[in-house]
ZAZA-527419 format. One line per 5 residues: number of its first residue (from 0); their letters; for each residue x, y, z of N, C-alpha, C. Coordinates in steps of 0.02 Angstrom, whole numbers, plus 50000, padded with zeros to 5 digits. Atoms other than C-alpha are relative to their C-alpha. Layout:
REM residues N
NUM) A) X/Y/Z/X/Y/Z/X/Y/Z ~ ...
REM end
This chain:
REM residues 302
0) XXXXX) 49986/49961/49940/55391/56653/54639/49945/49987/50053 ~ 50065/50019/49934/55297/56591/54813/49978/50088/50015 ~ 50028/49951/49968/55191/56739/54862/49945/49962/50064 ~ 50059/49992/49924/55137/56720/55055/50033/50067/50056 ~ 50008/49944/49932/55124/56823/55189/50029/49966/50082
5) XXXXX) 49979/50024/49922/55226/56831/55360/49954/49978/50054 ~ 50048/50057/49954/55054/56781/55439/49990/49943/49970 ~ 50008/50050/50012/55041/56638/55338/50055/49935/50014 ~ 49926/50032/49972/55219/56578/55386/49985/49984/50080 ~ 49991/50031/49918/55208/56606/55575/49934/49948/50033
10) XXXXX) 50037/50041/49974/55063/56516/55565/49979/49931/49988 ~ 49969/50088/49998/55126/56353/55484/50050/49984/50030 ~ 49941/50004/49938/55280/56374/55596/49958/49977/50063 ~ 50030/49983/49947/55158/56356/55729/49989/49916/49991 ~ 50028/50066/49995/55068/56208/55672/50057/49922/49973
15) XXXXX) 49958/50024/50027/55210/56139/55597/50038/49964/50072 ~ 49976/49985/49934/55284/56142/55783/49969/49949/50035 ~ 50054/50040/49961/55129/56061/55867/49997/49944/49973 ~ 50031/50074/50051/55090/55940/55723/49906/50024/50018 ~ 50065/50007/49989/54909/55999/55779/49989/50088/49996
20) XXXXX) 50045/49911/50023/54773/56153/55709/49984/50029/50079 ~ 50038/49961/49966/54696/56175/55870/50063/50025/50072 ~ 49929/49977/49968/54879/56179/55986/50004/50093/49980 ~ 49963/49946/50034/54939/56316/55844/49954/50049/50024 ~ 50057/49953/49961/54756/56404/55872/50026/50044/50067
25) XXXXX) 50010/49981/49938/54779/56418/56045/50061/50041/49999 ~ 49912/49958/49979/54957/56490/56041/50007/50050/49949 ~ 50016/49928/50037/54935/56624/55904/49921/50033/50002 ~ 50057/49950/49981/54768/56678/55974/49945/50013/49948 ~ 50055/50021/50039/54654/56626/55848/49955/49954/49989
30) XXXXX) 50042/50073/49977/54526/56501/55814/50005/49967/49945 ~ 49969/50060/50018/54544/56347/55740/49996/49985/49916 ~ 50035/50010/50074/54445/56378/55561/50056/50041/49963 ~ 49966/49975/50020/54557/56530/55542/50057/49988/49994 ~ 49928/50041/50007/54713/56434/55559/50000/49970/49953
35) XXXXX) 49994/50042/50073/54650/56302/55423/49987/50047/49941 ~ 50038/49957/50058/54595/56445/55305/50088/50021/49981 ~ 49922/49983/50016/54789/56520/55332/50047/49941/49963 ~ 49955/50049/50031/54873/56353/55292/49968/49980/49940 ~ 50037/50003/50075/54739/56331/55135/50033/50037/49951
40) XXXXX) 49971/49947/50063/54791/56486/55063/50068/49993/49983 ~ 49906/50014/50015/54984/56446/55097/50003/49946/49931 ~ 49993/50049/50060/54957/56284/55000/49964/49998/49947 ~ 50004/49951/50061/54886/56374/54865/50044/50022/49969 ~ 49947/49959/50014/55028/56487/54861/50052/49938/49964
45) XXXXX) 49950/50064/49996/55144/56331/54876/49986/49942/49928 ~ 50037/50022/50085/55051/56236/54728/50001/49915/50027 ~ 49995/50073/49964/55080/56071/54854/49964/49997/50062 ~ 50020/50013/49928/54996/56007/55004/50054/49993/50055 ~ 49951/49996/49966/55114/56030/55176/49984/49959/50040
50) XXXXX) 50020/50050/49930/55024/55935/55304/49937/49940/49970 ~ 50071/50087/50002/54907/55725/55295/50002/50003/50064 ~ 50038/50020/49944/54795/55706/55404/49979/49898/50003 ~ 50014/50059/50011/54808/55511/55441/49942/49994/50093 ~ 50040/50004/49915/54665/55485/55588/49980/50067/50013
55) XXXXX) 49996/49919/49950/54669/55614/55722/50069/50033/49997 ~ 49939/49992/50011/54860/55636/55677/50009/50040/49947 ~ 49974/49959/50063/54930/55769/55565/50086/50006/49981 ~ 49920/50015/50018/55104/55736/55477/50014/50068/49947 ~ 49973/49968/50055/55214/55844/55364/49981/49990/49949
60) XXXXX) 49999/50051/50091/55219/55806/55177/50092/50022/50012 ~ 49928/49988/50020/55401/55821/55100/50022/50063/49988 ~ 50006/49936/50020/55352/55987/55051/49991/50069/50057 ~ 49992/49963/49923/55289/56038/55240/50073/50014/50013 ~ 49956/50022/49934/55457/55961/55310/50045/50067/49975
65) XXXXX) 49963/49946/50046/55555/56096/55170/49978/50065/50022 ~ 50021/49953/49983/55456/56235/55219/50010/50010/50069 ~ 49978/50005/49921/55479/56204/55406/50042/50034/50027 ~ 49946/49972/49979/55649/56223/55405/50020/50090/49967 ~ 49988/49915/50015/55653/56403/55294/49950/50023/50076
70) XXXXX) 50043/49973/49992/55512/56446/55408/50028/50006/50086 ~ 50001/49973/49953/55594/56433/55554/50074/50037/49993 ~ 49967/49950/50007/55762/56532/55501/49979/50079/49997 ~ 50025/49927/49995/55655/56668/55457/49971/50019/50051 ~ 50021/49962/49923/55565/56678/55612/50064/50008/50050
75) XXXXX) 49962/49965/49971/55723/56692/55693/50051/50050/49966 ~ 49966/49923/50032/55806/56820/55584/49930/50071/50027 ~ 50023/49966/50004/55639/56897/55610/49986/50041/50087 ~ 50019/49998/49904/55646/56882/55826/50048/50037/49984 ~ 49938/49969/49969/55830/56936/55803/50003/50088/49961
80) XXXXX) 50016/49924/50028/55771/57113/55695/49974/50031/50050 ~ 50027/49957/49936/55647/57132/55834/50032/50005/50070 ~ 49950/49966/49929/55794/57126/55975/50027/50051/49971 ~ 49964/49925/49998/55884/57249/55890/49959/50062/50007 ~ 50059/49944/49998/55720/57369/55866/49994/49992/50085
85) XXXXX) 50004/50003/49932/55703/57328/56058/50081/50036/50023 ~ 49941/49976/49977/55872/57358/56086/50009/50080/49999 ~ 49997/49945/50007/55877/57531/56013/49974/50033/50053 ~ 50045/49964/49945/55732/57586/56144/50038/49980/50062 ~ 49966/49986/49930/55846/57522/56280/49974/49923/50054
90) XXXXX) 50051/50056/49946/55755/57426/56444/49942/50025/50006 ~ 50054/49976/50005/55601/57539/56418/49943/49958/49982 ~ 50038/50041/50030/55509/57433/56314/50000/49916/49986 ~ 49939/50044/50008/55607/57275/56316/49941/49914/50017 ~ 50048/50069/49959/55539/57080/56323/50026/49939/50019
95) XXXXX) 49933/50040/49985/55606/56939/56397/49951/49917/50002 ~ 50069/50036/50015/55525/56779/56361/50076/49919/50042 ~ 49985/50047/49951/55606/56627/56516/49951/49937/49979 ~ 50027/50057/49977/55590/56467/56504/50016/49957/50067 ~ 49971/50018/49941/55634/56355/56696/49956/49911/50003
100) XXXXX) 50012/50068/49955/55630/56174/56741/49953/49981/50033 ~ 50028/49998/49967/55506/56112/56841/49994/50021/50063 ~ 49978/50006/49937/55590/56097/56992/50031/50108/50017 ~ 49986/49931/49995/55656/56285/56975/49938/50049/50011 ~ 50067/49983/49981/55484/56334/56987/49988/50042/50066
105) XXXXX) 50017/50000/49959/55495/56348/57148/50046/50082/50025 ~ 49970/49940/49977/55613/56500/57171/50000/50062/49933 ~ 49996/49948/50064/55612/56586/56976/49954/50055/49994 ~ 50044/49936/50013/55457/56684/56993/50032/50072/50066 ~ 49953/49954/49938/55559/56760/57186/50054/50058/49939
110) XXXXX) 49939/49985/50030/55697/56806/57052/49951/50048/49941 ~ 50007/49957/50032/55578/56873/56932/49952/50061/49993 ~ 50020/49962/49955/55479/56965/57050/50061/50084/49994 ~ 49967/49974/49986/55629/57047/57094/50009/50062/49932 ~ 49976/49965/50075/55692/57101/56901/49948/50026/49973
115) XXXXX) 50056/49976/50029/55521/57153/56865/49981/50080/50035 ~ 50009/49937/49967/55519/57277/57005/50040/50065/49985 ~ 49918/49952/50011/55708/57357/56955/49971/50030/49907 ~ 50033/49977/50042/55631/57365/56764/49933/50000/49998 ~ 50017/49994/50016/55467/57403/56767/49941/49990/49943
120) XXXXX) 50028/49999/50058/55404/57424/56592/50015/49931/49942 ~ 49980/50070/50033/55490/57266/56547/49946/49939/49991 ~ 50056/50055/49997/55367/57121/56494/50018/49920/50001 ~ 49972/50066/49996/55410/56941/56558/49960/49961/49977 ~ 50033/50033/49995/55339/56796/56491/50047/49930/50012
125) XXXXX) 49980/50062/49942/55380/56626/56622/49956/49924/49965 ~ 50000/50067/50004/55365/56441/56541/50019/49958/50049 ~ 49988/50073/49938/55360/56293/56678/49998/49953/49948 ~ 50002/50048/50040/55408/56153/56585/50051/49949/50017 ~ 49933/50042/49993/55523/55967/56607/50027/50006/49940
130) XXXXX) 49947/50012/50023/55667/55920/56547/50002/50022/49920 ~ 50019/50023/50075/55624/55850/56387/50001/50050/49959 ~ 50018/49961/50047/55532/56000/56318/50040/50065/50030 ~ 49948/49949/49982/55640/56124/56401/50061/50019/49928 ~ 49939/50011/50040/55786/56064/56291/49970/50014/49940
135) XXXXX) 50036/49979/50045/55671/56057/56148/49976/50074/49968 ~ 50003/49940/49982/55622/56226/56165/50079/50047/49962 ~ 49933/49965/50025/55824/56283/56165/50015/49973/49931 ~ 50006/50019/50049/55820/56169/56020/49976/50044/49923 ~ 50027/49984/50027/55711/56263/55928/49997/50094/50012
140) XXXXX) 50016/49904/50005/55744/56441/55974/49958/50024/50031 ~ 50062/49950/49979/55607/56476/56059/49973/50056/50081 ~ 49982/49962/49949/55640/56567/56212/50073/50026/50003 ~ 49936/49958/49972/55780/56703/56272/50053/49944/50023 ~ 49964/50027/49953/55848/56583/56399/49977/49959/50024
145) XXXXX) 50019/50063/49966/55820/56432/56517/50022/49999/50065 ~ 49965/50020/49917/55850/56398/56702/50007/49942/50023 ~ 49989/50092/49996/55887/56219/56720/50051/49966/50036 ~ 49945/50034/49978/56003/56091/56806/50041/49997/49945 ~ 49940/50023/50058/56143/56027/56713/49989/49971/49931
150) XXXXX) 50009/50029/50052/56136/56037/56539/50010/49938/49955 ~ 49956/50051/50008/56183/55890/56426/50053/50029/49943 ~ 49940/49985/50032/56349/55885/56325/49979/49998/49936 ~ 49992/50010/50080/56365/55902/56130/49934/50060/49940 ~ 50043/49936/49998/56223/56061/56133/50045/50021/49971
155) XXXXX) 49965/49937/50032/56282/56201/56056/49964/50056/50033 ~ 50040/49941/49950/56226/56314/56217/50049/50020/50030 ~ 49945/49965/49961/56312/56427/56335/49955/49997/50065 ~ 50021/50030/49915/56281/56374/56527/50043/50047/50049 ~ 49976/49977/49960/56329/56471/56672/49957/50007/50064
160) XXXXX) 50030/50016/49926/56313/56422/56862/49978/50060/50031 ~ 50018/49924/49954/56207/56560/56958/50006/49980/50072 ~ 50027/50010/49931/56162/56450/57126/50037/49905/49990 ~ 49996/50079/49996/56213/56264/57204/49924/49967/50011 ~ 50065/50033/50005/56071/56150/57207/50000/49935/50023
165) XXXXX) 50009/50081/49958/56071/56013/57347/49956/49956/49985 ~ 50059/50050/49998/55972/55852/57321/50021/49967/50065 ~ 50006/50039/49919/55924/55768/57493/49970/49964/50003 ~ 50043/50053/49993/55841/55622/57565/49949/50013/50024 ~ 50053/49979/49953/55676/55662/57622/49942/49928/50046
170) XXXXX) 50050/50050/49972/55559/55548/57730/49952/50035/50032 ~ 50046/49990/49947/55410/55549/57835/50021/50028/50083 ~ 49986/49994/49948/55420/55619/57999/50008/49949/50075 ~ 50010/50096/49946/55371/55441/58096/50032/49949/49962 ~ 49918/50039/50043/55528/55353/57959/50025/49996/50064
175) XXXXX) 49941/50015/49937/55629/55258/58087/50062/50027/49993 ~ 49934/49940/50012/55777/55345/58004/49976/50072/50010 ~ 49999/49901/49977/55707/55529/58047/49992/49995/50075 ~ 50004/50016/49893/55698/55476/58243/50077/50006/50006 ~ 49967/50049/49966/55851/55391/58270/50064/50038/49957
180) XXXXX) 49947/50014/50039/55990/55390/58164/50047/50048/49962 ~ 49972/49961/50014/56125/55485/58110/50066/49986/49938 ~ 49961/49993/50038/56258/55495/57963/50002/49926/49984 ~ 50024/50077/50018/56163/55327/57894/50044/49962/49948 ~ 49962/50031/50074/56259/55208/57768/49949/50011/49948
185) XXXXX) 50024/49999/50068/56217/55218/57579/49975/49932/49993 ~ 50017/50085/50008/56187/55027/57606/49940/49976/50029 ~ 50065/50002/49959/56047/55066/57711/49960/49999/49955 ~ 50053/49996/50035/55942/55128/57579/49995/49946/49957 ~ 50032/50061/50060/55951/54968/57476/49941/49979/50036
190) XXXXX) 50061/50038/49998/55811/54904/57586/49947/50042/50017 ~ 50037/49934/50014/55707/55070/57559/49975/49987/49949 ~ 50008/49993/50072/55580/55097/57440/50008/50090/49979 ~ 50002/49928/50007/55595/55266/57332/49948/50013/49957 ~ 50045/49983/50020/55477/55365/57270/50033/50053/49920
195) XXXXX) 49972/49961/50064/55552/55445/57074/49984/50055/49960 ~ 50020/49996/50048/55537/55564/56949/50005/49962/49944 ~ 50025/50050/50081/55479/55516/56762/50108/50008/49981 ~ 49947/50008/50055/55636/55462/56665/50009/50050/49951 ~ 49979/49924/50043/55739/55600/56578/49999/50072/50059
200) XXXXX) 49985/49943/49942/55719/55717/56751/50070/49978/50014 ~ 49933/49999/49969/55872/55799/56803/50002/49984/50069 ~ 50007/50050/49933/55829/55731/56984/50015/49934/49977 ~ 49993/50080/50001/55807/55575/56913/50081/49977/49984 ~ 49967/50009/50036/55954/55573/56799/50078/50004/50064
205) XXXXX) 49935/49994/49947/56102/55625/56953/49959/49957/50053 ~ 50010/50050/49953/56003/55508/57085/50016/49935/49977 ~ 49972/50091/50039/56030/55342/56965/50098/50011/49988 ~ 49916/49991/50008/56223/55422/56918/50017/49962/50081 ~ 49963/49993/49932/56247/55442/57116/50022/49950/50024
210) XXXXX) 50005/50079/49970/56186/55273/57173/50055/49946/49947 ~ 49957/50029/50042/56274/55189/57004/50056/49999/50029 ~ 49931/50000/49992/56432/55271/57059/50029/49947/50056 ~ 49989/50022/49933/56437/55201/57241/49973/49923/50002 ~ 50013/50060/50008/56372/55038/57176/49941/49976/50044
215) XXXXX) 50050/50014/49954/56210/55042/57272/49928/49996/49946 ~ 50077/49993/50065/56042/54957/57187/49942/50027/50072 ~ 50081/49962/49975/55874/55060/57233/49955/49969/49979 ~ 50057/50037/50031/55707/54986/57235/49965/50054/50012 ~ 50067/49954/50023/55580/55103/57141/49925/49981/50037
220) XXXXX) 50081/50018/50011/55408/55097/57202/49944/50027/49965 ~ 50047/49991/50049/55322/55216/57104/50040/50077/49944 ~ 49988/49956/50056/55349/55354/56954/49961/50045/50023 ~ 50067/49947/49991/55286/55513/56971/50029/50082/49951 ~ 50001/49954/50035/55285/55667/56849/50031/50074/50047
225) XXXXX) 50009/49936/49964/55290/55807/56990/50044/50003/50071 ~ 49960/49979/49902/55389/55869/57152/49947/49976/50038 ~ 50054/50001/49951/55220/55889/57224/49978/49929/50013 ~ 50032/50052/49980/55159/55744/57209/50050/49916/50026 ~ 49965/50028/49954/55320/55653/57279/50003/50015/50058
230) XXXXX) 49986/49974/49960/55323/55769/57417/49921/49949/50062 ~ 50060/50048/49977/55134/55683/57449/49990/49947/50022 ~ 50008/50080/50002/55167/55512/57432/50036/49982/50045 ~ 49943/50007/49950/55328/55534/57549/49956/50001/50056 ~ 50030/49978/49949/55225/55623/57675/49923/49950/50033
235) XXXXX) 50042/50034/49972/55079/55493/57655/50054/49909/50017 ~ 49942/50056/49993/55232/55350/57678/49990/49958/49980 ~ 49994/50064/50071/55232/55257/57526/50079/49994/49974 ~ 49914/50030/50002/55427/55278/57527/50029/50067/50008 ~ 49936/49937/49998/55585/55399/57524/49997/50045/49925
240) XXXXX) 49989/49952/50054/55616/55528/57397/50070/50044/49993 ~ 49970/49934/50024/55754/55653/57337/49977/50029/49949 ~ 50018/49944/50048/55735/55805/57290/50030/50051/50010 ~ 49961/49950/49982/55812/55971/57279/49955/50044/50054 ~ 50022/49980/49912/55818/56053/57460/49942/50052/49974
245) XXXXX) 50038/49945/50012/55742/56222/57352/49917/49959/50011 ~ 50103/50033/49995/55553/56122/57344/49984/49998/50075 ~ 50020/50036/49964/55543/56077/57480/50000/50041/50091 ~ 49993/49981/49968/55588/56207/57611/49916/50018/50058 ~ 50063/50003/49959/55390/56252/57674/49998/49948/50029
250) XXXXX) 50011/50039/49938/55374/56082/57719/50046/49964/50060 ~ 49940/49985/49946/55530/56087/57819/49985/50044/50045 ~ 50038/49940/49978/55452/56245/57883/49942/49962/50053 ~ 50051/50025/49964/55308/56157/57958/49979/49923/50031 ~ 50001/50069/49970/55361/55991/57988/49966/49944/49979
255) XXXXX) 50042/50079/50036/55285/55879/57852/50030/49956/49989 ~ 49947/50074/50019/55452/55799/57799/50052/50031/50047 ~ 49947/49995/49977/55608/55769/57868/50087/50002/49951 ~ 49949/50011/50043/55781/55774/57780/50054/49949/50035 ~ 49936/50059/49950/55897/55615/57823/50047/50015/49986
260) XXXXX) 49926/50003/50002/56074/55615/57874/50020/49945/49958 ~ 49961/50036/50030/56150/55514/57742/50069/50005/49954 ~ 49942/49996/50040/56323/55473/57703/50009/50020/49921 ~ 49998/49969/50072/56369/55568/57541/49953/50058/49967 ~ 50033/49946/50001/56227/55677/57553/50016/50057/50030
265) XXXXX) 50028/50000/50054/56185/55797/57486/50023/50008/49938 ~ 49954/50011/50053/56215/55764/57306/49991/50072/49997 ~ 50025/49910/50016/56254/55957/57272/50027/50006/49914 ~ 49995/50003/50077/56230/55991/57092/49987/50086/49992 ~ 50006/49930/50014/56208/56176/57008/49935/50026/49955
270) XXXXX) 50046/49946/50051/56065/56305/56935/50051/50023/49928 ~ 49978/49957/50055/56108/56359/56769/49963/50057/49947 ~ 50047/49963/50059/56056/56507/56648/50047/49969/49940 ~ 49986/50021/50064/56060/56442/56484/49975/50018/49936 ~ 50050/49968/50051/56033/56505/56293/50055/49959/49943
275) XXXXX) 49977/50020/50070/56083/56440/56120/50089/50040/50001 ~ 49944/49950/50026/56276/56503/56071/49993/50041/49956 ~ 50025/49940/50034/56206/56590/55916/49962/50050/50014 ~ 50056/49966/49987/56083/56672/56015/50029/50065/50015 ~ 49987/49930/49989/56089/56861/56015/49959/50027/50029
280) XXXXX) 50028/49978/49961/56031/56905/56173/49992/50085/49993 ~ 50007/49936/49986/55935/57066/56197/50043/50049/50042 ~ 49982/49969/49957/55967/57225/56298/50004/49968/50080 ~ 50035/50032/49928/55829/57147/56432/50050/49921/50019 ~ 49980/50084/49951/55894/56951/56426/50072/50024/50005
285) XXXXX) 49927/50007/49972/56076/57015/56433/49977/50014/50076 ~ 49997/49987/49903/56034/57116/56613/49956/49948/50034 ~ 50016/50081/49945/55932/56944/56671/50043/49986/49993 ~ 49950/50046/50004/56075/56859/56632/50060/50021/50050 ~ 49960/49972/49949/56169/56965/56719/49991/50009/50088
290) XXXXX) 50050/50011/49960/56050/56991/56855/50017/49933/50056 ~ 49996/50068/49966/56064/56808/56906/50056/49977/50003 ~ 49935/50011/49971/56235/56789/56897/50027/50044/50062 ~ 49984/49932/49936/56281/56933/57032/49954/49994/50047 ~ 50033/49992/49932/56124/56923/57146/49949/49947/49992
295) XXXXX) 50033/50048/49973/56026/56765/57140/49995/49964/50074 ~ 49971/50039/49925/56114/56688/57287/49960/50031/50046 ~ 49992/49955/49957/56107/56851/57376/49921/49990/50026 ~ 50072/49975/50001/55901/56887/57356/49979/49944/50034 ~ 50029/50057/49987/55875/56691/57370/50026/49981/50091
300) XX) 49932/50005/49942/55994/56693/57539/50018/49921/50011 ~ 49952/50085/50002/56075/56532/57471/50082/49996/49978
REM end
């Protein structure tokens, strides 16, 4: 019979998660000795070693990878005990744990500003995160919900549009296309350079569809991880960019970029709240959920 303890679980779930002691540390609020002392005693309990250390790298064993998976059923039987104990108390006490896109960034805290003011006593906690680990994330259970562009197919999530979400062309303000020119061909921009997100962004991912569709090749000039730091590179005129109109409105506001007239623009794509289909949303993430379906638009005046 394994005898461990629910701290010794959530805290190989943890590292198990990271692949790394001092990650898990940091995210259950302990320090790094006390983390190896917890997974010591587990694999004690266990009568096998769970994690090799090859290098600076820490792997499973066969015995980790087994434990992994109980370990994370029970932490969600054990989240979904503590919605119902939440539930009972109502929206009083209630927690709501968001994850959002990068690019959503830019309007989610407006939205949860708002829901924070109407409850109160409610306790939010807000992940900024791409694509990649977003999905990952829903993957793994580990947040209420998600705010993201368009999910991908063959998930086992439930998606629902709150807001539209224009992507536009942006340029420099001294771009001979932001002077001049009006309802430009798509054929124009072949002899444009653009400025991208990383591969796997939902910007990236509907700007290569768009152009694909219409049979138009783009020349990349550089990669870049961040809105911001396209918004930079545009503005210091190292090339064109899209991006969704939401980023970008201040410097519309003050005249750093411009948005070009181009045929087919803008690609308009959608916000979504998103959560696992098994997921048994709380009291709190049902009324976000609700929340943002009924008055996002309204609050956001989009």
């Amino acid at each position: 019979m394994l005898h461990l303890t629910f701290r010794q679980l959530s805290v190989f779930e943890a590292v198990a998660r990271h692949l790394s002691y001092s990650r898990a540390a940091l995210e259950m609020h302990l320090t790094q000795p006390a983390v190896s002392m917890q997974i010591k005693q587990l694999e004690e309990n266990v009568g096998m070693p769970l994690f090799e250390q090859l290098g600076k790298k820490v792997y499973l064993t066969e015995a980790g990878r087994e434990l992994s998976h109980y370990s994370r059923v029970i932490a969600q039987q054990l989240s979904e005990a503590e919605t119902v104990m939440n539930d009972l108390k109502g929206l009083q006490r209630g927690r709501l744990k968001i994850s959002v896109a990068s690019t959503a960034n830019y309007f989610a805290p407006q939205l949860l500003a708002n829901f924070s003011q109407r409850f109160p006593t409610v306790t939010v906690s807000l992940d900024v995160t791409n694509r990649q680990a977003l999905l990952a994330q829903l993957a793994n259970n580990e947040m209420d919900m998600a705010i993201m562009g368009q999910p991908p197919e063959g998930l086992d999530l439930v998606a629902e549009s709150f807001m539209e979400n224009p992507l536009v062309v942006i340029a420099p303000v001294n771009h001979p296309l932001a002077t001049a020119a009006k309802k430009i061909p798509l054929a124009r921009l072949q002899s444009e350079t653009f400025l991208v997100r990383e591969q796997g962004s939902g910007t990236r991912i509907a700007m290569e569809r768009f152009f694909d569709q219409h049979g138009i090749k783009f020349h990349t000039g550089m990669e870049m991880s961040s809105n911001e730091a396209i918004k930079q590179a545009v503005q210091a005129g190292l090339g064109l960019g899209i991006l969704s109109l939401h980023t970008i409105e201040l410097e519309l506001e003050t005249k750093r970029l411009k948005v070009l007239d181009v045929k087919g623009f803008p690609i308009m794509r959608h916000w979504y709240v998103v959560h696992r289909k098994d997921k048994r949303l709380s009291t709190v993430a049902q009324a976000f959920k609700t929340f943002l379906l009924n008055e996002a638009k309204q609050i956001l005046g989009h």
